[in-house]
N, C-alpha and C positions, 0 to 999 in steps of 0.2 A: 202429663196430667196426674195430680195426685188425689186422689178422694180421702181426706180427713174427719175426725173429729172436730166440732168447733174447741176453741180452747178457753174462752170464756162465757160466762154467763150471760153477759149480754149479745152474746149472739143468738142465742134462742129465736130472740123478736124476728131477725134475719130470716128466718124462713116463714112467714106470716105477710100478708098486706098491710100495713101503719099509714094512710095517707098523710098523714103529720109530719113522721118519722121522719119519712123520705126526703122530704124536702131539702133536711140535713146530711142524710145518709149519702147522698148521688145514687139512688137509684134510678138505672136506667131504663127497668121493664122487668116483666119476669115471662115466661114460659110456661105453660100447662098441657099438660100431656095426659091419652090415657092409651090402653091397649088393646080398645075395644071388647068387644062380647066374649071371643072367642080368647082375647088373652095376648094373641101375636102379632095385632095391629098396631098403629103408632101415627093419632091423629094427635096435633096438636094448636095450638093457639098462640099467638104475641101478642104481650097487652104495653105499650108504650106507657113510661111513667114520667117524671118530671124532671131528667135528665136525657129525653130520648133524644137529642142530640148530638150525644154520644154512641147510638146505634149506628156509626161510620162504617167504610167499610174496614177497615182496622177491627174492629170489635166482633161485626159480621163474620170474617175470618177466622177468627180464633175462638169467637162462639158455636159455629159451627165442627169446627174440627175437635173441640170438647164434646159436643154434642154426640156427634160419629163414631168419635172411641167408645163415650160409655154403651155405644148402640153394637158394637159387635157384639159377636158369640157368647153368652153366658155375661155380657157385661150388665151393668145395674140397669139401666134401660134399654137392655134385647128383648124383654118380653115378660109378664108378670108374671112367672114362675121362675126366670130367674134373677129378678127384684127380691122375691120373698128369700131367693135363698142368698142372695146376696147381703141383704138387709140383717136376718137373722143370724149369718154368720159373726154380724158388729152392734152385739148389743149395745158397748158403751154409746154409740150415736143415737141412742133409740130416744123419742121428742114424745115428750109428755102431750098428751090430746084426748081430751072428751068423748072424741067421735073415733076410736080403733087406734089399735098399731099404725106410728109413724114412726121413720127414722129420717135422720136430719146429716149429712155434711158440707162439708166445704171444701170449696177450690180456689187456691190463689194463684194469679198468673202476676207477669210482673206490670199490668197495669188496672187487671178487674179482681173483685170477688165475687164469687159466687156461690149460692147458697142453695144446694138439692133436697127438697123434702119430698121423701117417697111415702106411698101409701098402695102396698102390694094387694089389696082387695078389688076384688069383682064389683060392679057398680059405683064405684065414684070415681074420680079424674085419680089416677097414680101417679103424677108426679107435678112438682112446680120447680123450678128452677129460677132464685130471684138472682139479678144483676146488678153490683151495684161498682161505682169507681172504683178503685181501691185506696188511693192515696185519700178522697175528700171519706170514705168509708171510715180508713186507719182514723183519720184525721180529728174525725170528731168522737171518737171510741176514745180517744187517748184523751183527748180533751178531756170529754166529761169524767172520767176518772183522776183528772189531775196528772197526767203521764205525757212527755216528749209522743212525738209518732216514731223519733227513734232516739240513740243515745251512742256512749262509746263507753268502752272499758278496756280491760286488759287480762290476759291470762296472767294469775302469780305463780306461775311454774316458771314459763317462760320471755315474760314480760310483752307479750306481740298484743299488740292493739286490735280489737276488735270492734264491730258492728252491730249493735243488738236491736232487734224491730221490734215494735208494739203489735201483741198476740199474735210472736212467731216461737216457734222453737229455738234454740240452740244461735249460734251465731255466724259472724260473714266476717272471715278474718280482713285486714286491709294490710296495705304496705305504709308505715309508718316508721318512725325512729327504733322501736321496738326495747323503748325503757321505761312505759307505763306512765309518762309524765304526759305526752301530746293527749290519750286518752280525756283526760281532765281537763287539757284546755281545751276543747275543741267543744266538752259538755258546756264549759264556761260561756262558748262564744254561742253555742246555741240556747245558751239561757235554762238547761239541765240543774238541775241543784243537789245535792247529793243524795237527799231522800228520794228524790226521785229515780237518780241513776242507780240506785240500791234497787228500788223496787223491782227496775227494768233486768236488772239483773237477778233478782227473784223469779219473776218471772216467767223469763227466757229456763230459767233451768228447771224450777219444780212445778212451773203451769201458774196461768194467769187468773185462777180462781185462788189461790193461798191467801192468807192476808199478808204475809211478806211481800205479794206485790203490787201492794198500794203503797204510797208513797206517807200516808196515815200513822203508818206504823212506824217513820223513825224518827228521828228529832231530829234539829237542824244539818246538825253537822254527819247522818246518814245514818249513826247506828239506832241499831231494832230496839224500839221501848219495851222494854221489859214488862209485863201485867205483873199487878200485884196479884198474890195469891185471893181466893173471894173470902178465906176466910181475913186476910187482911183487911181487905176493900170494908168486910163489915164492922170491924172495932172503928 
């Protein structure tokens, strides 16, 4: 189990209720937690959403066992003193909110996401944890940005074929010819275009809030449109 940063901006929404949203999103419930008066309790609630059909026992399993770990010793849900030091330790997570300090991340398994917002204060619920597929989640994140849910490319050092997901890090090498040409057909047969594969590979390396990776920024044939400078744009 890994607890991250979200890596784009539209995940924000992810840790919120959207009953609209959802219906796109697979969300399959979320979870609300608090710590009671005293701080080192842990009453919580399940509110089924409109993929709870998905709440199998495949999900059951591995929600649970996510759950468990962050509840050990000093983990982000052991107890709300060590939330707050947990949370403050990672400011870049920290979620904009009207109502106090929240911090916001995420967990990708290889078939859910999940979305933790903490809120380390006495009197209100301190935690939710939304669920949602992962695949129909990717799915439609990549959509509405114009992006594959994934792509291929190549190392140009050593030509090996790689793997690259929509709002992942880095890559998943594969076993392939290993001369940079299959990379391309394979975007081809998935319907990838090169602006796109550009983007995903933006992306994957400097973060999926850049404008390098939006597929916006190149022109057909994949390189990066240059801006004019503004004092050009103005004559």
């Amino acid at each position: 189990m890994v607890l991250e940063p979200i890596k784009m901006k539209e995940e924000k929404e992810l840790f919120f209720f959207n009953k609209d949203e959802e219906k796109e999103l697979g969300c399959i419930g979320y979870l609300r937690g608090d710590f009671g008066g005293g701080g080192k309790e842990f009453w919580t609630t399940w509110f089924p959403h409109n993929f709870n059909e998905l709440n199998d026992e495949k999900f059951k399993v591995i929600f649970d066992a996510i759950i468990n770990e962050m509840r050990e010793p000093c983990g982000v849900l052991s107890d709300r003193e060590s939330m707050r030091a947990y949370c403050r330790a990672q400011p870049q997570c920290k979620v904009s909110h009207p109502y106090g300090e929240q911090w916001g991340f995420r967990i990708l398994t290889q078939d859910y996401a999940l979305y933790l917002r903490c809120i380390p204060s006495p009197g209100d619920y301190n935690f939710y944890v939304f669920c949602y597929d992962k695949e129909m989640l990717m799915n439609q994140l990549a959509k509405n940005r114009g992006l594959p849910r994934y792509c291929y490319a190549y190392l140009p050092t050593t030509k090996e074929e790689i793997r690259i997901d929509f709002a992942e890090s880095g890559y998943t090498p594969i076993r392939k010819q290993g001369n940079g040409r299959a990379a391309n057909e394979m975007n081809r047969e998935l319907g990838v275009n090169p602006a796109q594969a550009e983007a995903m590979k933006a992306g994957s390396m400097f973060g999926w809030n850049v404008p390098a990776a939006y597929p916006q920024s190149y022109d057909e044939s994949g390189k990066l449109i240059q801006k004019k400078p503004r004092e050009q744009e103005e004559r």
